[in-house]
C-alpha positions as CSV (number, residue, x, y, z in Angstrom):
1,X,9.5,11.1,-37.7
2,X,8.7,8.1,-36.1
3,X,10.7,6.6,-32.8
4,X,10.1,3.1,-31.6
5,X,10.2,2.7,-27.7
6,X,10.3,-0.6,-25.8
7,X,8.4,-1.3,-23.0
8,X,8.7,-3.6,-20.4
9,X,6.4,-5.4,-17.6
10,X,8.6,-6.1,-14.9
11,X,5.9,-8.4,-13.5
12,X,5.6,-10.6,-16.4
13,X,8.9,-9.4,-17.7
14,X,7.4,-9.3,-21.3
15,X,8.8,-6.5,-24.0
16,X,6.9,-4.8,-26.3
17,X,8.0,-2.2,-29.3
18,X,5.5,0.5,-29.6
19,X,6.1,2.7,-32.9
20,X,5.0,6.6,-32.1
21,X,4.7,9.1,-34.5
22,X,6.1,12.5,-32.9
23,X,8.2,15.0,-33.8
24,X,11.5,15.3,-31.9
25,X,9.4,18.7,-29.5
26,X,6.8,16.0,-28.8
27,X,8.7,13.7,-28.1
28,X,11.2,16.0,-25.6
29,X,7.6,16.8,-24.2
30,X,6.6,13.7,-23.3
31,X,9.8,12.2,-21.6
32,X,10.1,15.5,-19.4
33,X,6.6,14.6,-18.0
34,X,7.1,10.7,-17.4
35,X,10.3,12.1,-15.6
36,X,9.1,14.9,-13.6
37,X,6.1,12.3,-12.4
38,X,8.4,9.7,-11.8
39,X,10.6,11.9,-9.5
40,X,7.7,13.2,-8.0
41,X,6.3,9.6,-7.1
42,X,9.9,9.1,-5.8
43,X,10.7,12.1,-3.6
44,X,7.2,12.1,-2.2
45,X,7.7,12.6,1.7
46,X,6.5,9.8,3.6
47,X,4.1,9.5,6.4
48,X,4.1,7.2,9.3
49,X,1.1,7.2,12.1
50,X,3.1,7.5,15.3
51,X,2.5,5.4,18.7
52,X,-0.5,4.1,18.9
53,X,-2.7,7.4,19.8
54,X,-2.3,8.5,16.0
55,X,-3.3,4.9,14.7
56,X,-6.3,5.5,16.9
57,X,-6.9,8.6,15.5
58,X,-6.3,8.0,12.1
59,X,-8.8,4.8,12.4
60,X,-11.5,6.7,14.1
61,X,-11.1,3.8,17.7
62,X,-10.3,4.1,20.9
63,X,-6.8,4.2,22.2
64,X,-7.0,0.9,24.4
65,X,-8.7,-0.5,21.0
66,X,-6.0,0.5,18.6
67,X,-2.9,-0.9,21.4
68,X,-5.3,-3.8,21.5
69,X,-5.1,-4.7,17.4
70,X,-1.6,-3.9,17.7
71,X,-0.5,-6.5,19.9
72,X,-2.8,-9.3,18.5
73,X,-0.7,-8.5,15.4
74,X,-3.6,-6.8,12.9
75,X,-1.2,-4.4,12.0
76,X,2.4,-4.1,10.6
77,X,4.7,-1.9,12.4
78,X,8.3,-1.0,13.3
79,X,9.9,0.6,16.0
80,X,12.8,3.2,16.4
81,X,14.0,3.5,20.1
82,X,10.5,3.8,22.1
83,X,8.5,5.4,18.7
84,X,6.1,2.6,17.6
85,X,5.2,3.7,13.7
86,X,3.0,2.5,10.9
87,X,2.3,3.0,7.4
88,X,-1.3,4.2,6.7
89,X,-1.3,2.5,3.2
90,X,-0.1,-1.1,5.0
91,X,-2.6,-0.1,8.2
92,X,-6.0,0.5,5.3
93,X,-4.8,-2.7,3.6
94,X,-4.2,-4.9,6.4
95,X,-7.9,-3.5,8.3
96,X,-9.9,-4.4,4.9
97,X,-8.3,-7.9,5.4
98,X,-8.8,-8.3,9.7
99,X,-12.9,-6.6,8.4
100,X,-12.8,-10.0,6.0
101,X,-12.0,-12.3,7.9
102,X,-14.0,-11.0,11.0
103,X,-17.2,-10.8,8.4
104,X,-16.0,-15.3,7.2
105,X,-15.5,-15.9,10.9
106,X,-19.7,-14.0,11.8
107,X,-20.6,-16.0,8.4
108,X,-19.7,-19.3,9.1
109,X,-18.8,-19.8,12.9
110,X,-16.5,-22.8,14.5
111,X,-18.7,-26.0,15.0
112,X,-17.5,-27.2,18.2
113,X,-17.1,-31.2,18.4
114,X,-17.9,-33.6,21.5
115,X,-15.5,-36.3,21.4
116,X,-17.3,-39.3,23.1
């Protein structure tokens, strides 16, 4: 038997029919795993780096280093009562992009201008 499921991408918002051949066991099969993976993926605990000692740790730097970044705004963070946090995926992403532009501003430094 055949089943025809539509799919859509939210970030183009396009639909598409796909025609699979399974039997109604296959078929039972497959939509237990997408579900079991998708509430896995949703229920996954999350993880915050704590103060600024753990996003030290975590980034292999010094303390005074890491409260340093911090307040010159490299990294994302929130706070609940005194308890700075930050999320390790946001803190990788946002380093690769303070490493880039560090690396543009070494490649190409500012040409300082006389006025006369």
């Amino acid at each position: 038997m055949s089943y025809i499921c539509s799919i859509t991408n939210n970030e183009k918002g396009m639909k598409k029919d796909i025609k699979l051949n399974l039997d109604l066991r296959e078929l039972n099969q497959v939509i237990e795993e997408e579900v079991n993976k998708a509430v896995f993926e949703e229920c996954a605990p999350v993880y915050f780096l704590k103060g600024t000692g753990e996003l030290a740790e975590f980034l292999g730097i010094s303390k005074s280093k890491a409260q340093e970044l911090k307040n010159e705004g490299v990294f994302s963070c929130f706070q609940i009562d005194r308890i700075v946090l930050f999320d390790p995926d946001i803190v990788t992403k946002e380093l690769e992009d303070y490493n880039q532009k560090e690396k543009n501003i070494k490649k190409y430094p500012r040409i300082k201008t006389v006025d006369n």
